[in-house]
C-alpha positions in Angstrom: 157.8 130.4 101.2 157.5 131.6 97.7 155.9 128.9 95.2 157.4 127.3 92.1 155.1 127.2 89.3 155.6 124.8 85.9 153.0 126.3 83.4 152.6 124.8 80.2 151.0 127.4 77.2 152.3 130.6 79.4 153.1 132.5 76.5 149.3 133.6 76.2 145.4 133.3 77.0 145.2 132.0 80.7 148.8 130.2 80.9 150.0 134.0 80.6 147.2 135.5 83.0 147.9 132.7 85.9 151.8 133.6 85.1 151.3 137.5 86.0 149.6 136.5 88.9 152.2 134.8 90.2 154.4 136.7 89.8 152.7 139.5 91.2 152.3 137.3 93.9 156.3 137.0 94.5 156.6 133.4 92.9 158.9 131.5 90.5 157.3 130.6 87.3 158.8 128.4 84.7 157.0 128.8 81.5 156.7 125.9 78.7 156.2 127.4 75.7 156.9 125.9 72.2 158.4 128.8 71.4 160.7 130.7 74.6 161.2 133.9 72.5 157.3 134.1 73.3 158.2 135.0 76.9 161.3 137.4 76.3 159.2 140.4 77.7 158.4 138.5 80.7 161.9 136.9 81.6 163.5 140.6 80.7 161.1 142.4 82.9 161.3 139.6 86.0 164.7 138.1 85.6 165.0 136.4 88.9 161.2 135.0 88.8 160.6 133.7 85.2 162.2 131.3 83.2 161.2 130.2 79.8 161.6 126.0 78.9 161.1 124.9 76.2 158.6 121.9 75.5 156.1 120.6 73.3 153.3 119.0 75.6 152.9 116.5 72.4 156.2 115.3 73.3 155.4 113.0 75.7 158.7 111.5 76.1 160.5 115.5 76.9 157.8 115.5 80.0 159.8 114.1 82.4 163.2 115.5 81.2 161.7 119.2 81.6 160.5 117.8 85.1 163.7 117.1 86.3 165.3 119.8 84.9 163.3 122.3 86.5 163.8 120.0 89.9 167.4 120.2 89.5 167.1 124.0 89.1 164.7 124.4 91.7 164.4 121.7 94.4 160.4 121.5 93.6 157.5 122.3 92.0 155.2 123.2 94.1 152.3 123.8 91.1 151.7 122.5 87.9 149.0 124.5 85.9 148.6 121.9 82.6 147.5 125.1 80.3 148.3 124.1 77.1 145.6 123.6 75.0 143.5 124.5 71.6 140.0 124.2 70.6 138.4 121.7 67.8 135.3 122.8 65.9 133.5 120.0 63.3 130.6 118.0 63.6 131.7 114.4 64.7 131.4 112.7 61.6 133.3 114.8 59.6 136.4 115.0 62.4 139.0 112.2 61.3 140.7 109.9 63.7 144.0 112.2 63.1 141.9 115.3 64.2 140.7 113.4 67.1 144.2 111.7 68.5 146.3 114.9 68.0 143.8 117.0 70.3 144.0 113.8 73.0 147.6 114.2 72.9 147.2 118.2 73.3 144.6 118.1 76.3 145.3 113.9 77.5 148.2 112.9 76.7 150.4 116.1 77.6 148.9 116.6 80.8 149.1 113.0 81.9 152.7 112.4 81.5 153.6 116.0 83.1 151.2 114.9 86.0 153.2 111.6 86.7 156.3 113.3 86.1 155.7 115.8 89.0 153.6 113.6 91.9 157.1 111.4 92.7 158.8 114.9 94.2 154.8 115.9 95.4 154.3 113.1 97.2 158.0 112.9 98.6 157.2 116.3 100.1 153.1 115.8 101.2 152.8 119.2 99.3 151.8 120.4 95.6 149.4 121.0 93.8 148.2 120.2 90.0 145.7 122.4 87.9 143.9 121.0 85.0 142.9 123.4 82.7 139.5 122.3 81.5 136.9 123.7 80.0 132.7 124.6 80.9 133.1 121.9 77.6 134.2 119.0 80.3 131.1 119.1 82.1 128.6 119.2 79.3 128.7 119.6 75.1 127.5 120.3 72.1 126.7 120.0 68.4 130.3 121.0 67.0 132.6 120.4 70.2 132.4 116.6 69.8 136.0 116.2 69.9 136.6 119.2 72.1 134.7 118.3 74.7 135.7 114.4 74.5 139.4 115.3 75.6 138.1 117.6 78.5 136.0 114.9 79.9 138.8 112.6 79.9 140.5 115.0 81.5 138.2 115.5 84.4 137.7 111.6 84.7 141.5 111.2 85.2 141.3 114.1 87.4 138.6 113.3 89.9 140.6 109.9 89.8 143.7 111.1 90.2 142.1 113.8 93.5 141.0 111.1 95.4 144.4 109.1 94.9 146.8 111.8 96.2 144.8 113.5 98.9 146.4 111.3 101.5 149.8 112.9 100.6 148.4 116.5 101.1 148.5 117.4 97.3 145.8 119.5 95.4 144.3 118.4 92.5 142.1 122.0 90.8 139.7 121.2 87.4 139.4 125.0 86.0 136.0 125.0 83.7 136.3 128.5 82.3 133.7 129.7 80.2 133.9 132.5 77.2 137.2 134.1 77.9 138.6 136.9 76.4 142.2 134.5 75.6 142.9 134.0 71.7 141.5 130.4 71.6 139.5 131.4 69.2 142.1 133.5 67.2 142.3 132.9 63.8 144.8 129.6 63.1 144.3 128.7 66.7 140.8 127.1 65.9 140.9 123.7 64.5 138.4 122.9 62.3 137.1 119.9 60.4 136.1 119.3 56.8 132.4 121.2 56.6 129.8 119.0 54.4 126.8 121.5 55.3 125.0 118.4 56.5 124.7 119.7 59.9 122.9 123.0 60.7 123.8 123.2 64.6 127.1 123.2 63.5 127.1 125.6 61.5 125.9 127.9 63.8 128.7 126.7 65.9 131.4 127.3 63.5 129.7 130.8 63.1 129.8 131.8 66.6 133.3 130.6 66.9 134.6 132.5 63.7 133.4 135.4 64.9 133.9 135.3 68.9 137.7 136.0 69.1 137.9 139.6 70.9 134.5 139.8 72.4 134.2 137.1 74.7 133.3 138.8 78.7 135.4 137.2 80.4 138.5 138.5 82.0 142.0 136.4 82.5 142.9 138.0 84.9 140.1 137.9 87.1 140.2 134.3 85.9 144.0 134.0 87.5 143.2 135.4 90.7 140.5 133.4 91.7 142.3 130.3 90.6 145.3 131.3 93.5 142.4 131.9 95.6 141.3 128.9 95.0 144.7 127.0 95.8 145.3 128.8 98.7 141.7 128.0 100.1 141.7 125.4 103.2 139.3 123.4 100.8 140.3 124.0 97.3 137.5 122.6 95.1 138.2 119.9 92.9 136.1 122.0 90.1 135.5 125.6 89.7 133.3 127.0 86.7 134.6 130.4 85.6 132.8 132.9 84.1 128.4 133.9 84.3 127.9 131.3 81.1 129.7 128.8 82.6 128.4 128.5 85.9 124.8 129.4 84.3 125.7 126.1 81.7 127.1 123.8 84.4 124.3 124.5 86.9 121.9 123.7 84.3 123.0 120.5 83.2 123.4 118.8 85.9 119.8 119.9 86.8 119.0 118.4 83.6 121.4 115.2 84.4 119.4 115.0 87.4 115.7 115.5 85.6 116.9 112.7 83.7 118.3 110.0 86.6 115.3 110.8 88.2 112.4 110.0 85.7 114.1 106.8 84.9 115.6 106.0 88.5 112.3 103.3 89.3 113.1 101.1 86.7 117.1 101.9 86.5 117.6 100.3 90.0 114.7 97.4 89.1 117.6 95.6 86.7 118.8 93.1 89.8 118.6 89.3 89.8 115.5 88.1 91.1 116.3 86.1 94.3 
């Protein structure tokens, strides 16, 4: 039976790969997109596969209106890919608290009440699947990506979470970690970036390599896509999966480095018991 996709952000970068591939793949796809004009070339060219909806995944409250309106069309949703997303460049000091909640309600809040929204008609069914579009960025950071970073990782703690909670009921639960992707995250007006005092040289370079990254980035969306239905369709879908040389090179290496670090300190880190 032919899959029913809700992707948020399918207008573009890896929302709009994963859509294609769906497609190609003979499945429905209902695309939320701020904007549904975005996806008039799409819905012209597949008219009895795509549909655009509407939503702003800021607007927690629509998230289980759009739910049930795509259940009502559609009997289920068989995958929710929680694409919608932007990236945040600015040392942490100089990022406000406004900066800071509005990218948690992008890439945290969104997510979350979509994700409750769909696992009542998931769970009803002991089938489904949720993909969480994170980032290399949710497994490890750096100087500029403070903020970034910070809503990935509570996206992968939910995540993990939320994996072991619904296996019983046979659903899915995929963290995508893409590296440097040719998508227009870094486009210009897509970056966010914070008020720059000079005080911090690392992220300068950051803002730098950002600035000028938009086009030349290796990594393929498409290549990305495919291997993310692989991955659904695999008996054992992995609850993470690094995309991209400088990802899985990054991700790799950190958690060597986590490791290193447990390790040298591991003696006197279990020695902090009550003495009996």
């Amino acid at each position: 039976m032919n899959k029913v996709w809700l992707i948020t952000g399918a207008s573009s970068g890896f929302g709009r790969a994963i859509t294609e591939a769906a497609l190609a793949a003979g499945d429905v796809v209902v695309g939320a997109v701020r904007r549904t004009e975005d996806l008039d070339d799409l819905v012209a060219a597949h008219p009895d596969q795509v549909e655009a909806l509407r939503l702003d995944v800021t607007d927690t409250a629509a998230a289980e209106t759009a739910v049930r309106d795509v259940l009502a069309r559609h009997g289920r949703i068989d995958v929710l890919v929680n694409n919608a997303g932007r990236t945040h460049v600015g040392a942490f000091e100089e990022t406000t608290e406004q900066e800071l909640r509005d990218l948690f309600d992008v890439h945290v809040f969104g997510p979350a009440a979509l994700t409750r929204a769909v696992l009542p008609s998931m769970r009803a069914r002991r089938s489904g699947a949720i993909v969480q579009m994170s980032s290399m960025g949710g497994q490890l950071s750096f100087a500029g990506f403070a903020a970034y970073s910070a809503t990935k990782f509570a996206l992968e703690g939910l995540s993990e979470a939320l994996a072991d909670e619904v296996e019983e009921y046979g659903v899915k639960v995929l963290i995508v970690e893409p590296g440097a992707f040719r998508t227009s995250l870094f486009g210009t007006g897509r970056a966010g970036v914070s008020a720059d005092s000079g005080v911090y040289a690392k992220v300068a370079g950051t803002r730098a390599a950002v600035a000028g990254g938009d086009g030349g980035q290796p990594g393929d969306p498409a290549k990305a896509a495919a291997l993310v239905l692989a991955a659904l369709d695999a008996p054992d879908t992995p609850l993470r999966l690094p995309l991209g040389d400088d990802a899985v090179t990054a991700v790799l290496g950190h958690l060597d480095q986590v490791r290193a670090e447990v390790a040298a300190w591991e003696k006197r880190g279990r020695a902090t018991a009550f003495e009996d």
